[in-house]
N, C-alpha and C positions, 0 to 999 in steps of 0.2 A: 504494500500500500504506500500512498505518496502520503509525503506531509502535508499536515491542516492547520490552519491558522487558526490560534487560541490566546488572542489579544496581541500583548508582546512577541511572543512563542511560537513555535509551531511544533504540534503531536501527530505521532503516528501510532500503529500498531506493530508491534515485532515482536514475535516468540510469543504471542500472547500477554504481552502486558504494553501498558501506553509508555510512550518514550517521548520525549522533550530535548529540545534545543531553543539555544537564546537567534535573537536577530541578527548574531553573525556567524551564525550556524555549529556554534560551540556545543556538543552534547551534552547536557547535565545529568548528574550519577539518577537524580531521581526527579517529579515531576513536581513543581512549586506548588505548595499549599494553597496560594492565592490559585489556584489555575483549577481547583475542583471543580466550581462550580460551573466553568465554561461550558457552554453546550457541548463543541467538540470534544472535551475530556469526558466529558458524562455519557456522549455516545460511544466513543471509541471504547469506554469498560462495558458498559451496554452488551458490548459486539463483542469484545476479548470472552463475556462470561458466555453467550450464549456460543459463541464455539467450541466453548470448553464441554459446555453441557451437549451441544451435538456431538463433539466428539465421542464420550461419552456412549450415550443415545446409540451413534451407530456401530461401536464394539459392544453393546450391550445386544444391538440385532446379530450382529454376525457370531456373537456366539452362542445365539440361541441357535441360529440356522446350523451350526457346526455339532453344538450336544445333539439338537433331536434329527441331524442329519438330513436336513428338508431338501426334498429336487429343488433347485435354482433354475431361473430361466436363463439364458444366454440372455438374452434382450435386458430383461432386468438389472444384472452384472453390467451390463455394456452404460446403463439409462445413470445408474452411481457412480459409477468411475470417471465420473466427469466434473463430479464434485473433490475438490484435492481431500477433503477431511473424510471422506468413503475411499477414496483410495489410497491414502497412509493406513488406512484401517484396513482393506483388503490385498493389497501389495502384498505377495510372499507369503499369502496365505497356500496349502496345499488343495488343490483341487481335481477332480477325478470325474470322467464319466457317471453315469447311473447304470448305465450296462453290465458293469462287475468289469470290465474291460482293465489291465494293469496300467493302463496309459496315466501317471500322476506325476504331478508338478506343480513347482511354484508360478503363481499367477505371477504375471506382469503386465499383463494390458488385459485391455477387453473393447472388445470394437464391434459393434453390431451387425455387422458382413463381413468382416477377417476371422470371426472369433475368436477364444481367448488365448491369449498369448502366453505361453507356461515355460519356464526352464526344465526338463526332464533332467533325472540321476544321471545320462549321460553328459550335460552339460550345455545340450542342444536347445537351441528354443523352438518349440513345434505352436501348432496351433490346433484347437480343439473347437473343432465346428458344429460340437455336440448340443442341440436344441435347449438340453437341460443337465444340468451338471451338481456332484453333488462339494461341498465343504466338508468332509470326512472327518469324525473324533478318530483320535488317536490311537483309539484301541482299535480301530478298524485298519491300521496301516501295516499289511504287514513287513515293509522293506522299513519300517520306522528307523531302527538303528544308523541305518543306511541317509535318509534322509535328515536322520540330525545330523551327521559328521558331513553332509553335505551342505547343509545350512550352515555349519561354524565355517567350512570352505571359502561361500561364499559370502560369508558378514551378512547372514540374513537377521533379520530384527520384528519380528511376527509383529502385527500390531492388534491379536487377540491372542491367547496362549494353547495352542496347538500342538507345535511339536512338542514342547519340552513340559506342558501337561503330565502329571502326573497319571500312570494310566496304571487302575489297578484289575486282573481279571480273578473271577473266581476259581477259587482252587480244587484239587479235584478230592481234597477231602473233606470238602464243605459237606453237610448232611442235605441234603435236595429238600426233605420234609422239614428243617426248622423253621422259624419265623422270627428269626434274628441272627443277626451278627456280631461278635461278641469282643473280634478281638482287639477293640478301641475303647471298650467300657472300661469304667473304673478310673480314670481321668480325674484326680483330683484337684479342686480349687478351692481358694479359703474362702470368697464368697460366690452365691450365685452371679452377681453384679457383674464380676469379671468372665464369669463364664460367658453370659448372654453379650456384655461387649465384645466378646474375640468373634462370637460369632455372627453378629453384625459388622465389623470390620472384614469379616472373608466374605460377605455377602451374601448369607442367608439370610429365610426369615426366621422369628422365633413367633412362634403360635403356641399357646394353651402348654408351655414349659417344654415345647420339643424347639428344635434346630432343624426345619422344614427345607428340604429340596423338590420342588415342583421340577418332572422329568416327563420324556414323549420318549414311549419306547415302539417302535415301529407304529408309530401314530395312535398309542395307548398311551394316555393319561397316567399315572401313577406317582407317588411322592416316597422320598426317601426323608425317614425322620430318624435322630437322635433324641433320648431324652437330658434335660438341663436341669431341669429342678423348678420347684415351685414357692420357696421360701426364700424372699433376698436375703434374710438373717443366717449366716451361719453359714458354712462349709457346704457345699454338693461336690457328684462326678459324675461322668459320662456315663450315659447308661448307652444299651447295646443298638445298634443300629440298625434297623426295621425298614421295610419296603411296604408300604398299601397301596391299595389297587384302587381302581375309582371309588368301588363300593366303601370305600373306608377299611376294610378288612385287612391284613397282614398275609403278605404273599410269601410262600415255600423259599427258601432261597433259589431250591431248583429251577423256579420260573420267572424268576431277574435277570433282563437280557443283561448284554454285555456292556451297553452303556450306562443302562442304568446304575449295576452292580459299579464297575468303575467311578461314577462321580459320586455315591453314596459313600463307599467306600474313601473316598477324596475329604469329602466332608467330613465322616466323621475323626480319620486320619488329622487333619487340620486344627482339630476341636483339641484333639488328646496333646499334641504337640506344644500346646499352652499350658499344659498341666503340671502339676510340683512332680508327679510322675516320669513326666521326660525328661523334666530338670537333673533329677536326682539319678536316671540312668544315664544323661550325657556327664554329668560328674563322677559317676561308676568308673 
């Protein structure tokens, strides 16, 4: 953006915050107190926060698109990447056919008659002329290894978190018939307080004393919950982590897909890791 005149002054925008220079174009470390009020300064933060919150906004879409795996139009990808703050967001993200076809790679364009423009493992940039295409979780990769030591190659900088996700799968001596998962419980904290903040800080919700993940597993509703505690006085810890199904019911572990069990597992993993529990085994 160019500079705006703001009486004496003149501001602009850069990096997300307003920037000032005097009349002989000297940059000042910060913007004069008298200059708040100016129309142009009040716009310019105006505009700084509402990027911020779009930004925001559209890693907050694309990583929905990416957990519940949704088809993507070509058209649609090509209609946002026009916008710079959708495509610092989508840049470098991994992208795949819907076909099950191996063709995957890092997006780089997207053009509504070239189609998307991807670097493949080999280093090549191809083009995927594919109608509908999907943003893949992680645990569905299977060259993943492969594409992280390609992404450190190439200075890739995901602008949702993808590759380097933590990806957890079900093991195969999990019990198919329980209705919990157990081995993140027991998570001790000196108040509830702090439990419920760590778990608003990693971005769940907390509903009725659980730690709630709203998840789409092959276009099935279901939530992954933890329990937190219900008394702010006084000590709690994790209790064991649970899948329900729409009906509200408590689902088999058996019948937790892959992504689901993965970000559930992510959560609760995240919760314990704030625990006097982790503390005391990293001091171990």
């Amino acid at each position: 953006m160019g500079w705006v005149a703001a009486g004496d002054y003149e501001v602009a925008l850069e990096g997300g915050k307003v920037v000032c220079r005097n009349a002989s174009g000297r940059r000042l470390r910060s913007v004069p107190a008298k200059l708040k009020a100016e129309p142009a300064v009040v716009q310019l933060r105006a505009l700084a926060e509402w990027l911020e919150r779009h930004a925001r906004e559209c890693a907050a879409v694309v990583e929905r698109w990416m957990i519940q795996s949704e088809p993507l139009s070509r058209t649609l990808l090509a209609e946002v990447w026009a916008d710079p703050v959708w495509r610092d967001v989508l840049r470098d993200v991994v992208v795949c056919p819907v076909d099950g076809s191996d063709v995957v790679g890092f997006l780089r364009d997207a053009d509504p008659g070239r189609g998307l423009g991807v670097v493949d493992l080999d280093g090549d940039t191809v083009r995927l002329d594919d109608a509908v295409v999907r943003i893949p979780h992680p645990v569905f990769l299977e060259d993943l290894a492969d594409l992280r030591e390609f992404a450190g190659e190439l200075g890739v900088e995901q602008g949702v978190q993808q590759l380097y996700r933590e990806v957890w799968r079900r093991p195969a001596t999990a019990d198919p018939a329980a209705l919990a998962e157990p081995s993140f419980a027991g998570g001790e904290y000196a108040d509830l307080r702090e439990l419920v903040a760590r778990a608003t800080r990693l971005g769940y919700r907390v509903r009725g004393g659980y730690a709630v993940l709203p998840l789409v597993e092959d276009g099935t509703p279901l939530q992954a919950r933890v329990w937190l505690g219900e008394y702010y006085e006084g000590g709690t810890e994790t209790g064991p982590l649970q899948w329900f199904g729409r009906d509200g019911k408590p689902l088999p572990l058996g019948s937790v897909g892959p992504v689901a069990w993965s970000e559930g597992v992510r959560m609760a993993a995240g919760l314990y890791a704030g625990s006097r529990n982790r503390d005391e085994e990293q001091a171990a």
